[in-house]
C-alpha positions as CSV (number, residue, x, y, z in Angstrom):
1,X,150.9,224.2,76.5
2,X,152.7,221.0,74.8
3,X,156.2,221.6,73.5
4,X,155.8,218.6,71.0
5,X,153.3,218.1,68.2
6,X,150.2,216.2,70.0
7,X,149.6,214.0,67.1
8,X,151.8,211.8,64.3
9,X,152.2,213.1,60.6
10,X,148.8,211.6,59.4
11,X,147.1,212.7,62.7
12,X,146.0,209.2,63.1
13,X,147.5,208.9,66.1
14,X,149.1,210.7,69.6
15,X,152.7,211.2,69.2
16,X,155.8,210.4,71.7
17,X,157.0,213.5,72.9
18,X,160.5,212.0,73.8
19,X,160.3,210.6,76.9
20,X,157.3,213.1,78.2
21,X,154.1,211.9,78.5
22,X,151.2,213.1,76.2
23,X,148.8,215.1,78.2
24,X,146.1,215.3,75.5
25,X,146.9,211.7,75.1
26,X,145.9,210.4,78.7
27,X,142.7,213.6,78.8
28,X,141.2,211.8,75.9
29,X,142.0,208.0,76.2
30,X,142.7,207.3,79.7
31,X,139.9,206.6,82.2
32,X,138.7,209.3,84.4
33,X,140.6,209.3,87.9
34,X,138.1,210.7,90.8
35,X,139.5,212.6,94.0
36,X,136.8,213.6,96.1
37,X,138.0,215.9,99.8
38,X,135.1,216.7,102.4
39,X,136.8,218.7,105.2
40,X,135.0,220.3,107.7
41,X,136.6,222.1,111.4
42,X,135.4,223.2,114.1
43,X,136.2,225.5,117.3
44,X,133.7,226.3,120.3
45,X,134.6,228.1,123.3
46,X,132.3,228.6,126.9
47,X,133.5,231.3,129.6
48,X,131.0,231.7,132.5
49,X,131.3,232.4,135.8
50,X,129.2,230.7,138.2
51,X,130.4,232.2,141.2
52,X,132.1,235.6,141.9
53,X,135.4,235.4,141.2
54,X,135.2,231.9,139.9
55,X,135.7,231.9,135.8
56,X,134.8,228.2,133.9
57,X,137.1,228.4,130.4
58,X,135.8,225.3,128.3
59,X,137.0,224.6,124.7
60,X,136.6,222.1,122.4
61,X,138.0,221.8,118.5
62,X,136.7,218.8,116.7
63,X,138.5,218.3,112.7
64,X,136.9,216.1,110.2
65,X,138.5,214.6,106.6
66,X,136.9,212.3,104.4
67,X,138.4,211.1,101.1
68,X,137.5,209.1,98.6
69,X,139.4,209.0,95.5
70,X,139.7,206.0,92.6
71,X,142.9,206.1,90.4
72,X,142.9,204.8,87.2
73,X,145.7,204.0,85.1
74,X,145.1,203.1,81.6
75,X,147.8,203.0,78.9
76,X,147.9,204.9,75.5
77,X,150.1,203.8,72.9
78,X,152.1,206.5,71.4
79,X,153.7,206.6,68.0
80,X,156.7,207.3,66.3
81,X,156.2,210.5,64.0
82,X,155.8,208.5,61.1
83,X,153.4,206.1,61.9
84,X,155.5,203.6,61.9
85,X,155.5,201.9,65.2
86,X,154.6,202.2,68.9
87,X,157.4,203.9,70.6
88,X,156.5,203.6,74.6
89,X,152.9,203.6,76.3
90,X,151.5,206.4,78.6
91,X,151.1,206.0,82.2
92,X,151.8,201.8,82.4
93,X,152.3,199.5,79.7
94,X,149.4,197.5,78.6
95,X,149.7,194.9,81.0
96,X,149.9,196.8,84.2
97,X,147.1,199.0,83.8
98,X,145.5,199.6,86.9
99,X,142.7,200.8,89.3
100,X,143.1,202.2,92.8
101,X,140.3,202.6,95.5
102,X,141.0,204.3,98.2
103,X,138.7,205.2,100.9
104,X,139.5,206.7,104.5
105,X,138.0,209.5,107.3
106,X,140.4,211.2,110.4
107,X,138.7,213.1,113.1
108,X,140.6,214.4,115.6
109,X,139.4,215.9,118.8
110,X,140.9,218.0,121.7
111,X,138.9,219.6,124.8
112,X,140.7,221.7,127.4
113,X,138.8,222.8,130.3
114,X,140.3,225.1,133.1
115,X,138.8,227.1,136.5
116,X,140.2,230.3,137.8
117,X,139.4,231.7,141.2
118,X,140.2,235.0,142.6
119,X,139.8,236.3,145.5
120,X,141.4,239.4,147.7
121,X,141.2,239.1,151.6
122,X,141.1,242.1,154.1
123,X,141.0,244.4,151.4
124,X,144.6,243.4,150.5
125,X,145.8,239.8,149.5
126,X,144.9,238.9,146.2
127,X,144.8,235.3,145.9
128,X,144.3,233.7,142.4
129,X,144.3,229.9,141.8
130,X,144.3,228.0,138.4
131,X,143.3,224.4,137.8
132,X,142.7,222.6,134.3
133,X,143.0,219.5,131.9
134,X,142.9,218.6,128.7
135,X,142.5,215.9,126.2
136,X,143.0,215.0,122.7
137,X,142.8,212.1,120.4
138,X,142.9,211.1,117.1
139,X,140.4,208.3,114.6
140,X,141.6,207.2,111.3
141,X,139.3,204.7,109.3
142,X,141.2,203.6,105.9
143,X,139.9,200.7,103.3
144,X,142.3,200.7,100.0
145,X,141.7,198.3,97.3
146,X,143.8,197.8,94.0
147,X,143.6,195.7,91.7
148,X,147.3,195.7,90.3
149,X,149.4,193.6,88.0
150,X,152.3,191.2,90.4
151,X,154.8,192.3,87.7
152,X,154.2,196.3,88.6
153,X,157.6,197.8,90.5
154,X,156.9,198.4,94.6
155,X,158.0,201.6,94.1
156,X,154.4,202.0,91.0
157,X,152.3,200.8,93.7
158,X,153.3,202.8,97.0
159,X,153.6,199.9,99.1
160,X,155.7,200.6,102.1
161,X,157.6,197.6,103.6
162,X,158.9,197.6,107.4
């Protein structure tokens, strides 16, 4: 719920809310940002034994992310109370508005795999053995495209520098 009026006096225009940005302002004039999350896990585990007293223990857990989201950032002048005159723009001034494409997928993978053997001799030694590996790795595909005004701050544009 705003705690400023949305629009100026005349209603003619979306009024600045002192700083804030107008949130009815950038749902109605700004262009439509898209974040779309597929994310999908999985977990499958095999116990047989082949042989008596031999026990196979196999696993495997497999997660998959895919994103695709596009950022958009479009300004919206907003008004002094009176009509009178722009006071600041929402989101980015006019000449650093700004799309962001952003594309990537991670899968990552680990397997474990183990025996156990157990056996008891003469009716009294119990021997038991245990034996295993496992294995994980990681895939990250990423594409990211902006197209970005040079006089927008590092800091606006999330680039990271070593």
């Amino acid at each position: 719920m705003p705690n400023h009026p949305i629009y100026t006096q005349s209603g003619q225009h979306f009024f600045a809310q002192g700083g804030w940005d107008n949130a009815v302002a950038q749902a109605k004039e700004a262009a439509t940002a898209t974040f779309d999350t597929r994310d999908v896990n999985t977990n499958f585990k095999l116990i047989v034994e082949p042989l008596d007293g031999l026990k196979l223990n196999l696993q495997s857990g497999i997660d998959y992310r895919s994103d695709n989201n596009t950022d958009i950032g479009k300004s919206t002048p907003l008004y002094r109370w009176d009509d009178s005159s722009i006071v600041y723009y929402s989101i980015t001034n006019p000449d650093r508005n700004f799309v962001d494409r952003r594309d990537f997928t991670t899968v990552h993978r680990n397997y474990v795999g183990y025996a156990e053997f157990s056996r008891t001799f003469a009716g009294r030694h119990a021997v038991e053995l245990m034996a295993g590996v496992s294995h994980e790795d990681y895939d990250m595909d990423s594409v990211r495209a902006a197209r970005i005004p040079a006089t927008m701050s590092r800091r606006r544009m999330r680039i990271r520098t070593a």
